[in-house]
C-alpha positions as CSV (number, residue, x, y, z in Angstrom):
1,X,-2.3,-17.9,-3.1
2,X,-3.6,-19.5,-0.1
3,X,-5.5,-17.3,2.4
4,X,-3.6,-17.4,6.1
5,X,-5.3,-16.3,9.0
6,X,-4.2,-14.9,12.3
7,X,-6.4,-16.3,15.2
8,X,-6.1,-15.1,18.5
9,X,-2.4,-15.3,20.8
10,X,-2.3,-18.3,20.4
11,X,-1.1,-18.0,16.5
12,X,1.5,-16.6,17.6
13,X,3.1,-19.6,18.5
14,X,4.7,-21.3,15.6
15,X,8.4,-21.9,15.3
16,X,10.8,-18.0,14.9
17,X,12.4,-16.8,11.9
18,X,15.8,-18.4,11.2
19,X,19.3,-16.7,11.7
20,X,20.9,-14.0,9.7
21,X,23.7,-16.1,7.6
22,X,20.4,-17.1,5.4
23,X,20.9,-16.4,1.7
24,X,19.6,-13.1,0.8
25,X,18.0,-15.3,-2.3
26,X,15.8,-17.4,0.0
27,X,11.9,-16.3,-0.2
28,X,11.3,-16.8,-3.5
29,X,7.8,-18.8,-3.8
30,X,3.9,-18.3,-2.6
31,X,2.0,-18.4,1.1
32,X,1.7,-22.2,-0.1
33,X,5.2,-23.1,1.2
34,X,4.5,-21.4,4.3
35,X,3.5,-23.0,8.0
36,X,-0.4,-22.7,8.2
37,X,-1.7,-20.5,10.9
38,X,-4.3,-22.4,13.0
39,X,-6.5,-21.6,15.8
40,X,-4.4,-23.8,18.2
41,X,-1.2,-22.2,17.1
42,X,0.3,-25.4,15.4
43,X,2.5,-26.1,12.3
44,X,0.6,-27.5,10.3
45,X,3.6,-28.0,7.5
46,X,1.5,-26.3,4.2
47,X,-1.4,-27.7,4.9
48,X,-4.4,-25.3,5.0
49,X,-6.2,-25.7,8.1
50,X,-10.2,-24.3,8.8
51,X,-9.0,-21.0,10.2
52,X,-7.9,-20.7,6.3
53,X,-10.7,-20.4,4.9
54,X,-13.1,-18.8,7.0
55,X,-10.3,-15.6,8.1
56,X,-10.1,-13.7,11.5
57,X,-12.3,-11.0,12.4
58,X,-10.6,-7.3,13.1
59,X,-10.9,-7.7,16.9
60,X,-8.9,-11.0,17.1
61,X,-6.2,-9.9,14.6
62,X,-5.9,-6.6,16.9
63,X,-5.0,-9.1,19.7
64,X,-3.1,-11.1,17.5
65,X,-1.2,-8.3,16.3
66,X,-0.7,-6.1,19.6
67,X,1.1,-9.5,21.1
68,X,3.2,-10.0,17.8
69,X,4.4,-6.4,17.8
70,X,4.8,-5.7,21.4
71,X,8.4,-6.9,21.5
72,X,9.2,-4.2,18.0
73,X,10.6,-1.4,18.0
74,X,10.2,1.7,15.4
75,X,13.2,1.7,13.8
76,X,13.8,5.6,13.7
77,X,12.8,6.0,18.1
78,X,12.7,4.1,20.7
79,X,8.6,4.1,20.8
80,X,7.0,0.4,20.4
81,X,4.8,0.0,17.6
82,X,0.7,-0.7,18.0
83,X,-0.2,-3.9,15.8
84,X,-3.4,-3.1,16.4
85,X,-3.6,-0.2,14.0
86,X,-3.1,-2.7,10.9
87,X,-6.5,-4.1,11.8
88,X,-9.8,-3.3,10.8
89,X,-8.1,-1.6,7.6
90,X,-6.5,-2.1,4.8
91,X,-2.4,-2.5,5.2
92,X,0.6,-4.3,4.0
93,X,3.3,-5.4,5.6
94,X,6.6,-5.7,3.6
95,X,9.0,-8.0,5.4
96,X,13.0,-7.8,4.4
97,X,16.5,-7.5,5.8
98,X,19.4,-5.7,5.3
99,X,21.6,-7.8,3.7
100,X,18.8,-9.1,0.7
101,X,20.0,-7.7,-2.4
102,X,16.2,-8.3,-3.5
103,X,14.6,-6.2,-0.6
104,X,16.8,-3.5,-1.4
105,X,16.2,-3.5,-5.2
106,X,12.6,-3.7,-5.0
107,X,12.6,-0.8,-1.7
108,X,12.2,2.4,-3.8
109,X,9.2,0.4,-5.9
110,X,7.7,-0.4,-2.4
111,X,8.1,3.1,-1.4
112,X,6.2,4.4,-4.6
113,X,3.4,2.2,-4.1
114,X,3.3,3.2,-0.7
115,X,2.9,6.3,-2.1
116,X,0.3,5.7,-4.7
117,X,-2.0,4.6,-2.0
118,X,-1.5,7.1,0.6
119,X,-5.0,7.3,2.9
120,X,-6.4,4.1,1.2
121,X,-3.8,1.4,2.5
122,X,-1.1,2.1,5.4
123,X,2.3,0.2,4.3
124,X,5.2,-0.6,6.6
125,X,8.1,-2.1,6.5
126,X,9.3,-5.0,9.2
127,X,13.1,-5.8,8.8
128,X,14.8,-8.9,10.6
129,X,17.7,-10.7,10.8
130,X,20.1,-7.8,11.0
131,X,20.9,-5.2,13.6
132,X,19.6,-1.6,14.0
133,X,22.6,-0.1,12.3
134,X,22.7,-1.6,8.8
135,X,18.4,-1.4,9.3
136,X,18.7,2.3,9.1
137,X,21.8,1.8,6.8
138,X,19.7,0.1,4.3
139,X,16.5,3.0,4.8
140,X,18.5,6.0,4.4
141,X,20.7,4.0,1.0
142,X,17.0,3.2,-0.7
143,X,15.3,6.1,0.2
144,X,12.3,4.7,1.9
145,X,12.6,7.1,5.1
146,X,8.6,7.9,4.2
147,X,7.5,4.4,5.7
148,X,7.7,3.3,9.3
149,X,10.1,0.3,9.8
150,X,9.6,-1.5,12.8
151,X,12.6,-3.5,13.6
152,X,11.6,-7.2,14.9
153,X,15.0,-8.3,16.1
154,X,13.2,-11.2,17.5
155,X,11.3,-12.6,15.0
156,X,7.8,-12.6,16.6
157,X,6.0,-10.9,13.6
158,X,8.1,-12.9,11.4
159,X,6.7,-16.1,13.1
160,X,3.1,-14.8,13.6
161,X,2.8,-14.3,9.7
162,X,4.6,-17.4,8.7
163,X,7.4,-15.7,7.4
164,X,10.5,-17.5,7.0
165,X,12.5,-15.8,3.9
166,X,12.4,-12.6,2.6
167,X,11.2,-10.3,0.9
168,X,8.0,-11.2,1.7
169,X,4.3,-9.2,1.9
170,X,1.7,-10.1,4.0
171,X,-1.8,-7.9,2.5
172,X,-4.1,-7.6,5.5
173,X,-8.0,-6.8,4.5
174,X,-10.5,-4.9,6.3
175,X,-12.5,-8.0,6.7
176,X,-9.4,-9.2,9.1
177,X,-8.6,-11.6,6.5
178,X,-4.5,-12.5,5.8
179,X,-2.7,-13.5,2.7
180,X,1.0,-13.8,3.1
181,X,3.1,-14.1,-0.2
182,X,6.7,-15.1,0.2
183,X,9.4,-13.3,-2.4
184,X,9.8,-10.3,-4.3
185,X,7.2,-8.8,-6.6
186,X,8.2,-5.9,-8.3
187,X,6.0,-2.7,-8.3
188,X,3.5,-3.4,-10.4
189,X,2.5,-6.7,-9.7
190,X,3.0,-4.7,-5.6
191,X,0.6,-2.2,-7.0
192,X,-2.1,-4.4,-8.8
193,X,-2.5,-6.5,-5.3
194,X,-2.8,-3.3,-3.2
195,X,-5.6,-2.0,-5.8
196,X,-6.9,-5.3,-5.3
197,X,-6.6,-5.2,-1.3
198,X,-8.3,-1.7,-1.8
199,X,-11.3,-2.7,-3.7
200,X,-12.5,-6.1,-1.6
């Protein structure tokens, strides 16, 4: 899996998340197939670029993160979420919509890993491509009210991870370090890279 780093704003820049009318199959596949995040904020179309393999520090994925998250909204408020607080720890985001018949077979895994690592990683969910009603739909039907969803109607953290199917995971280290994976993965092989995540 290729390492994916979030550098500064300016990462935030590459191309949104597509429509809704996707098919809820798409995502299947590895970080390789996605955009490369750069320091100058460019598609770089799979190709790894330096900011790859040296990762971002925690205060410049906090900026990163604040900017991508600062259009989100928590799915069950109206409060805005703080990026910020995924950096300089361990946390995973779990990216999926409401109409992916994967997403919502995999939810009640993702909840119990959520679950396993309670006060060693902080998990939350980031739905897209879909409105608030069948987001909340699809929490209360898989039972994963114990995470917070923030809803990113707009695709900005879609597009500052690289996401462009779903599900997908993006496992941030404490280091400040990204690695995005793009597709389902089942709770085991969710739990073995969180223990993983956990003990770098």
């Amino acid at each position: 899996m290729r390492r994916a780093a979030m550098v500064g704003v300016a990462a935030l820049a590459i191309a949104a998340c597509g429509g809704g009318d996707a098919d809820p199959g798409v995502g299947a596949g590895s970080a390789d197939d996605a955009p490369a995040v750069d320091d100058q904020g460019g598609d770089q179309g799979g190709t790894p670029s330096a900011a790859d393999d040296r990762g971002a520090g925690a205060d410049e994925l906090a900026t990163a993160l604040t900017e991508a998250f600062s259009t989100s909204t928590v799915l069950d408020g109206e409060t805005s979420f703080d990026g910020a607080s995924l950096a300089g720890g361990d946390s995973v985001v779990w990216f999926w919509a409401p109409w992916c018949t994967i997403c919502r077979a995999e939810a009640p895994e993702v909840a119990e890993v959520a679950e396993q690592f309670a006060g060693q990683v902080t998990l939350i969910g980031v739905p897209g491509r879909g409105d608030l009603d069948e987001m909340r739909e699809f929490v209360d039907d898989t039972g994963t009210g114990s995470l917070t969803h923030v809803a990113d109607l707009g695709g900005d953290v879609w597009s500052a991870f690289g996401v462009y199917g779903q599900p997908a995971f993006a496992f941030i280290d404490d280091d400040g370090s990204v690695d995005v994976f793009i597709g389902g993965m089942g709770g085991d092989a969710l739990a073995e890279r969180v223990a993983e995540l956990v003990a770098t």
